[in-house]
C-alpha positions as CSV (number, residue, x, y, z in Angstrom):
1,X,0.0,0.0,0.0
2,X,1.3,3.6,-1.0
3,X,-0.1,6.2,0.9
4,X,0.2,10.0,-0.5
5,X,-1.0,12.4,2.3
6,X,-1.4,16.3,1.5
7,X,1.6,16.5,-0.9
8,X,2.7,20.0,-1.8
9,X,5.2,21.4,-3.7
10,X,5.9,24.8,-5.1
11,X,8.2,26.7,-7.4
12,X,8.3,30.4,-6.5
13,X,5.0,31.5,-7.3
14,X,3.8,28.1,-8.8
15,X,2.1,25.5,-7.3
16,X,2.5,22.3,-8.6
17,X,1.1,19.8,-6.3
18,X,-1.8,21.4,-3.9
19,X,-2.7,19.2,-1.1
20,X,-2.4,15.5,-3.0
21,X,-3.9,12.9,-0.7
22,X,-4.7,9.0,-2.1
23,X,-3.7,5.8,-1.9
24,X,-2.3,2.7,-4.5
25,X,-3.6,-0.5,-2.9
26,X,-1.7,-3.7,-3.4
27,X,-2.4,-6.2,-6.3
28,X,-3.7,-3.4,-8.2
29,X,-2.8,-0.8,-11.3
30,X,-3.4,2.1,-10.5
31,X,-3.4,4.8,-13.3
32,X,-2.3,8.4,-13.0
33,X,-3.8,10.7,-15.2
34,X,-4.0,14.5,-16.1
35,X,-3.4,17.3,-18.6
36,X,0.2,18.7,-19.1
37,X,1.3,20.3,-16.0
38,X,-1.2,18.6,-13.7
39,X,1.4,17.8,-11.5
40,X,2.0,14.0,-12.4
41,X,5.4,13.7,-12.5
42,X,6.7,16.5,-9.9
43,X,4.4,13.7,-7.5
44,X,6.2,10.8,-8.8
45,X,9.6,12.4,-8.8
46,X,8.3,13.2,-4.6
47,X,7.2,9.5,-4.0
48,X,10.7,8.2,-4.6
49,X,12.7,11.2,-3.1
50,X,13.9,13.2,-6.1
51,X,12.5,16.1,-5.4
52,X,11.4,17.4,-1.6
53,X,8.0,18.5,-0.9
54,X,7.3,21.5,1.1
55,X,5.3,19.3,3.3
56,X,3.1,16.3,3.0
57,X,4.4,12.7,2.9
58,X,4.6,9.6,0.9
59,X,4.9,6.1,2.7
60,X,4.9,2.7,1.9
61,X,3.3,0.3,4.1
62,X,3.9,3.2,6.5
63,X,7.7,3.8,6.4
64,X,8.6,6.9,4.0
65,X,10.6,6.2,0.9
66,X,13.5,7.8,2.3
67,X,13.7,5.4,5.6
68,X,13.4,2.4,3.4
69,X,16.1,0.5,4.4
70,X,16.7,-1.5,0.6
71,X,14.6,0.8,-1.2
72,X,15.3,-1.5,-4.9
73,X,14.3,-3.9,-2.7
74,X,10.5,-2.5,-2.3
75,X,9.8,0.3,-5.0
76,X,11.1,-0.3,-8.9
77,X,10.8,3.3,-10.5
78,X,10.9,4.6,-14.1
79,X,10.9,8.2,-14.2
80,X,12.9,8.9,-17.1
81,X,13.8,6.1,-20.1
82,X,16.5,7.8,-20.9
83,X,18.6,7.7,-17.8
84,X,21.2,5.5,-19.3
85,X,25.1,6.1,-20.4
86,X,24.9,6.1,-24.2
87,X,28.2,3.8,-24.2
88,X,27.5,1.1,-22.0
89,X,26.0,-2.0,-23.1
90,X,22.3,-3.1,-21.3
91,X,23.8,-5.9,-19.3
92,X,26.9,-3.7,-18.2
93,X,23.8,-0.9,-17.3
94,X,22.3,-3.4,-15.6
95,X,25.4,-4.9,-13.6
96,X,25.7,-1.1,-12.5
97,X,22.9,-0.5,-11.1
98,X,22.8,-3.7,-9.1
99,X,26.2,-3.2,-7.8
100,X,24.7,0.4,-6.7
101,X,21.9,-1.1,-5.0
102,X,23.6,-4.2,-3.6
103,X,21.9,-6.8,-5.9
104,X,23.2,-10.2,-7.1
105,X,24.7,-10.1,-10.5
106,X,22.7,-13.1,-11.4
107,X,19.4,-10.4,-11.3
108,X,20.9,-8.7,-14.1
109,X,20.2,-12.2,-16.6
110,X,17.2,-12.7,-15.5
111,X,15.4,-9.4,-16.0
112,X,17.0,-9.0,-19.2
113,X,15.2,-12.7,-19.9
114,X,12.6,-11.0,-18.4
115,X,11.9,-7.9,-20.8
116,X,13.0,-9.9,-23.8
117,X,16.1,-7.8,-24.0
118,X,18.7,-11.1,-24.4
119,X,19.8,-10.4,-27.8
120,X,20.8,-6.7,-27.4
121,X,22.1,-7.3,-23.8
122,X,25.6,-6.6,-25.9
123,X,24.8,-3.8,-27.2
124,X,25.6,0.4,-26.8
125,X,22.3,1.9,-24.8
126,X,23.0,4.6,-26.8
127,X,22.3,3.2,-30.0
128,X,18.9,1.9,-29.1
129,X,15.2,2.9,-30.1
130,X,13.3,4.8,-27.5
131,X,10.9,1.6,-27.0
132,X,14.1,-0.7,-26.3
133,X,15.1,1.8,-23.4
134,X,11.9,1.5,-21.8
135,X,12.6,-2.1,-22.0
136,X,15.9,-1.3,-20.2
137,X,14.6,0.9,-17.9
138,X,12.0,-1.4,-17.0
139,X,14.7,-3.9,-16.3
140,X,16.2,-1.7,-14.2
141,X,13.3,-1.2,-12.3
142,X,12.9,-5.1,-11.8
143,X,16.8,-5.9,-10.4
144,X,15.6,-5.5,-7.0
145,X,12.5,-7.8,-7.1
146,X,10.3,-5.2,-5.9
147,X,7.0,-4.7,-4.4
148,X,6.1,-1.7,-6.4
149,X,6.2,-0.5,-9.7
150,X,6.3,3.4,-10.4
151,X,5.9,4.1,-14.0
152,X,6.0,7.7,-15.7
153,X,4.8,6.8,-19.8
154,X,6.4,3.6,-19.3
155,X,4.6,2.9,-23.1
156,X,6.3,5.6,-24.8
157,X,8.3,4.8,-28.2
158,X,6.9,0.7,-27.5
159,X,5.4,-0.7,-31.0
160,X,1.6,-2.2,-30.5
161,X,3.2,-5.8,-29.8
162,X,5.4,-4.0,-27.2
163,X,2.1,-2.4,-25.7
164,X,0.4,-5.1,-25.4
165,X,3.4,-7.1,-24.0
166,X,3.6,-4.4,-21.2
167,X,0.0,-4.4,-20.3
168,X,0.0,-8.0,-19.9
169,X,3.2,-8.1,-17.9
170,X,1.9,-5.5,-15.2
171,X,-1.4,-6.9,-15.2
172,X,0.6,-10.3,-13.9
173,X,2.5,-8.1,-11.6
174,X,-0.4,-6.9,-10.3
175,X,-2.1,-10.2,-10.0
176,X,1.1,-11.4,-8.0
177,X,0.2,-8.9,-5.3
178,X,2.5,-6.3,-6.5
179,X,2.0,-2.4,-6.2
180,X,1.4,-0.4,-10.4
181,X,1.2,3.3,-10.3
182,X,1.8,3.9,-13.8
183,X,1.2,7.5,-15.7
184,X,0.1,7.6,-19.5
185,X,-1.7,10.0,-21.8
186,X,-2.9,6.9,-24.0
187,X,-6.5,6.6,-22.2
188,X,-7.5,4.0,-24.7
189,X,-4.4,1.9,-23.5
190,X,-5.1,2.1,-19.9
191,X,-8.8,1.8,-19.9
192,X,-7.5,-1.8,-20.9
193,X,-5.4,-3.0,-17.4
194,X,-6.5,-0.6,-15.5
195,X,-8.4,-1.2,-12.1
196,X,-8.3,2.2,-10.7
197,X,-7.2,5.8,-11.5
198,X,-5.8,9.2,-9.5
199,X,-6.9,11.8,-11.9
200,X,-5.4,15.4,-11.2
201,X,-5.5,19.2,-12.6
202,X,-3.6,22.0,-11.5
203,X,-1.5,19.5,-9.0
204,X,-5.4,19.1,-7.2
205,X,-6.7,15.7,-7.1
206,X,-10.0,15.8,-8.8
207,X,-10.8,11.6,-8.2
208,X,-9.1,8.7,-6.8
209,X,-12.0,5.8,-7.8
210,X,-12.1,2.7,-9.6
211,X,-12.4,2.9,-13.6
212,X,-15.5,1.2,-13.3
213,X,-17.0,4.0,-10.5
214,X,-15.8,6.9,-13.3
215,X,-17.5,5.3,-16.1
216,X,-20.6,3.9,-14.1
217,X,-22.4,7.2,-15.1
218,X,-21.9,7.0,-18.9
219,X,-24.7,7.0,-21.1
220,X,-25.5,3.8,-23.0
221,X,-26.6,4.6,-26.7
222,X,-28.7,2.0,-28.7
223,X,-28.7,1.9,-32.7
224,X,-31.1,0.3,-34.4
225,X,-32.1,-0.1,-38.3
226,X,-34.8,-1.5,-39.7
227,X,-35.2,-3.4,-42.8
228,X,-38.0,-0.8,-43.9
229,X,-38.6,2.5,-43.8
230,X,-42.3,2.2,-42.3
231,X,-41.0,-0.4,-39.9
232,X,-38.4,2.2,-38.3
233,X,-41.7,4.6,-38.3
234,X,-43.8,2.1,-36.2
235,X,-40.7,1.2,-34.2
236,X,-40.2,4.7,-33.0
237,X,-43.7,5.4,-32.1
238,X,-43.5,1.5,-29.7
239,X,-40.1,2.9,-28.0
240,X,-41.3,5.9,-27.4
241,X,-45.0,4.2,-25.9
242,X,-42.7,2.5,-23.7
243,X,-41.3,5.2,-22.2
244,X,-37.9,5.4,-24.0
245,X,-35.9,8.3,-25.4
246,X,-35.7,7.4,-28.6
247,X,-34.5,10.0,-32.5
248,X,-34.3,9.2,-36.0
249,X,-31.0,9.5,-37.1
250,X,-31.0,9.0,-40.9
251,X,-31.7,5.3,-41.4
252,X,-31.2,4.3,-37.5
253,X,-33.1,5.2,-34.2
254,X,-31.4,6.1,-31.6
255,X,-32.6,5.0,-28.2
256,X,-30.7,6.7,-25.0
257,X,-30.2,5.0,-21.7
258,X,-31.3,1.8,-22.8
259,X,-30.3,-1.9,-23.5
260,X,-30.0,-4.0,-26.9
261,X,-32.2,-6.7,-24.7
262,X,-34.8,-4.3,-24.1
263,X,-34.9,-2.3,-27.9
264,X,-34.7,-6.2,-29.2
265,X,-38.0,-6.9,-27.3
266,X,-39.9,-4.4,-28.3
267,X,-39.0,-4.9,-31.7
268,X,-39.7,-8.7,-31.5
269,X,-43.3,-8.4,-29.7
270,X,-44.8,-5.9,-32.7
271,X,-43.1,-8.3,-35.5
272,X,-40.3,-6.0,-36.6
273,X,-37.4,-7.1,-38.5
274,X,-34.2,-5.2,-37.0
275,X,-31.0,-5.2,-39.4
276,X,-28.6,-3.6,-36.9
277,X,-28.9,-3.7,-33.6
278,X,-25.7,-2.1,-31.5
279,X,-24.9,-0.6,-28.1
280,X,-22.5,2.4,-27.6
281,X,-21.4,4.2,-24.4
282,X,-18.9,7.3,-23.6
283,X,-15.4,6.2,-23.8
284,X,-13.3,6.7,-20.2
285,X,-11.5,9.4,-22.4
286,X,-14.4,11.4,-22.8
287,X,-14.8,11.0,-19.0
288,X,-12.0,12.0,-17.6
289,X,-11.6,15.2,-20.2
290,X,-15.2,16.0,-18.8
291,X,-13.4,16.0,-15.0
292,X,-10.2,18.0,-16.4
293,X,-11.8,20.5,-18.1
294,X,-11.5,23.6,-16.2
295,X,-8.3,22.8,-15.1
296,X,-6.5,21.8,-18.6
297,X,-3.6,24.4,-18.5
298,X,-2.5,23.7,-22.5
299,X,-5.9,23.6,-24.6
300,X,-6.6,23.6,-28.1
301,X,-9.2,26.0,-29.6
């Protein structure tokens, strides 16, 4: 369990995290979401003790990040992908950073094994893609065996199978027990593995719920065509006799805040022959732009 209690930071007159409080329960992934300069990564750079907050804490099973006595050994972090030298090879990165942290050199095979990073362990980080350093990174992140995962874009530069390799593996991680606090602008990505999500503007926290508790209010959309004209006439007039919300929309009807079941039935009992029949909802993108909003700092017109 992480537990983020009235985190603030500043920068002269700027305030960049205002009072943060949630949690990141275990065996969860947890995502952390917000416009450009929401705050998201001066938090992230606080929960592992790059950068000082004026006041407020961050604490891990209730011991803060900076009294951690083997802190590899409870949080993996990726803050930056980049945070490589250009001229050492990924094993001889990764035999670094163990020796840093006081981890067996055998670690260092079997995350590489472990990102799917064996045939380039030989090679210059320098000459890699920006997807094959996230790779890195990530392996980085896993020497120590850790408890927690803290990821900032972790899917940046990764090709789809790369994505899809990620979501699985910290959807596993997760499953083990393990801590995910990962940060992404693709919505559509992390609507996939995600199980709950800290969403903030202007460095305020605007929700800390489930995925499911955001979206529970979105409006369900039924289409529906007929195979005649007249038929879509008649089928109007029964939807709306049964109390439902239902417009013509060129050759479809569409019926708000219902259910294919239900449209089905209705169409079924007065003998009406239904060519299309589908069910659309509001994405968790167009949710969470509906909670950011007012506090989007970058904007398009």
């Amino acid at each position: 369990m992480i537990t983020v209690a009235s985190l603030r930071k500043t920068y002269g007159t700027r305030t960049a995290v205002d009072d943060l409080t949630f949690d990141v329960a275990a065996g969860r992934v947890t995502g952390f979401v917000g416009p450009n300069g929401a705050g998201k990564s001066t938090t992230m750079r606080m929960m592992v003790g790059l950068t000082r907050p004026d006041s407020g804490s961050v604490r891990y099973d209730g011991t803060p990040y900076t009294s951690l006595r083997r802190p590899a050994r409870v949080v993996g972090s990726v803050l930056d992908a980049r945070c490589m030298h250009p001229g050492r090879t990924a094993r001889n990165h990764l035999r670094a950073t163990a020796a840093l942290s006081g981890i067996a050199r055998s670690r260092v095979e079997a995350v590489l094994a472990e990102v799917g990073m064996e045939s380039a362990a030989d090679q210059r980080a320098g000459g890699f893609s920006l997807g094959m350093r996230q790779r890195l990174a990530l392996a980085g992140a896993l020497l120590g065996e850790p408890q927690v995962l803290l990821l900032d874009e972790p899917s940046n530069g990764l090709d789809p199978d790369g994505i899809r390799w990620l979501r699985t593996y910290l959807s596993d991680f997760a499953d083990k027990g393990g801590s995910v606090f990962v940060s992404s602008h693709l919505i559509g990505e992390l609507a996939m593995f995600a199980d709950d999500l800290v969403v903030v503007g202007a460095g305020r926290l605007l929700a800390a719920e489930s995925v499911a508790a955001i979206t529970a209010g979105n409006e369900v959309t039924v289409v529906v065509q007929t195979a005649q004209p007249q038929q879509q006439v008649e089928l109007e007039r029964h939807l709306a006799q049964a109390g439902l919300a239902v417009a013509s929309d060129g050759p479809r009807l569409k019926v708000r805040n219902s259910s294919r079941s239900a449209v089905s039935a209705i169409a079924f009992a007065h003998g009406i022959a239904v060519l299309e029949l589908s069910e659309t909802t509001r994405s968790l993108e167009d949710s969470l732009l509906d909670l950011t909003a007012a506090t989007a700092e970058f904007a398009s017109a």
